[in-house]
N, C-alpha and C positions, 0 to 999 in steps of 0.2 A: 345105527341111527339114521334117521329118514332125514336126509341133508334138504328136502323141500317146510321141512317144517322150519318157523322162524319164531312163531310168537306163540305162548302159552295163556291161554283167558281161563281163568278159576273164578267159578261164581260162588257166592258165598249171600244166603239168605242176613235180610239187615237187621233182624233182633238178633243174630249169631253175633253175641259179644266176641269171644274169643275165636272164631274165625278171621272174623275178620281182624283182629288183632292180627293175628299170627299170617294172614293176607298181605298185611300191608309192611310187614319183613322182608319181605320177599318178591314184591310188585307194587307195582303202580294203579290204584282206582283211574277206571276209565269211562265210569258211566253206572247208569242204575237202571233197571231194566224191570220190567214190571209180566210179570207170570200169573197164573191161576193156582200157582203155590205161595205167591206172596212176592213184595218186592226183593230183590236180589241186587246185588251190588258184583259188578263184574270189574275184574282186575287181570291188569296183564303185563306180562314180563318178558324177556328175550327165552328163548327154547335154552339157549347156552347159559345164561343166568338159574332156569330152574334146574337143570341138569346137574349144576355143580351143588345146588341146595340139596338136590334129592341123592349125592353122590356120599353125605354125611352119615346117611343111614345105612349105608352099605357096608 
């Protein structure tokens, strides 16, 4: 584990119903961000927080 890593941002395009659903389980919206793929909704959460989410799958 990269101990300089602290925050995790997961963008998730804003017609993504269930993205974002499943985003906001898991983090905190921090803002909406606008692309030439469309707008985007960007969320973020502690590195230790997604760690332990992504540890279910394992």
């Amino acid at each position: 584990m990269n101990e300089a890593v602290k925050e995790v941002r997961i963008p998730a395009a804003v017609g993504n119903f269930y993205t974002n659903k499943l985003y906001r389980k898991i983090a905190e919206q921090i803002g909406v961000t606008e692309t030439r793929y469309g707008s985007f909704q960007v969320y973020s959460t502690s590195f230790e927080s997604f760690a332990r989410f992504c540890q279910r799958f394992t």
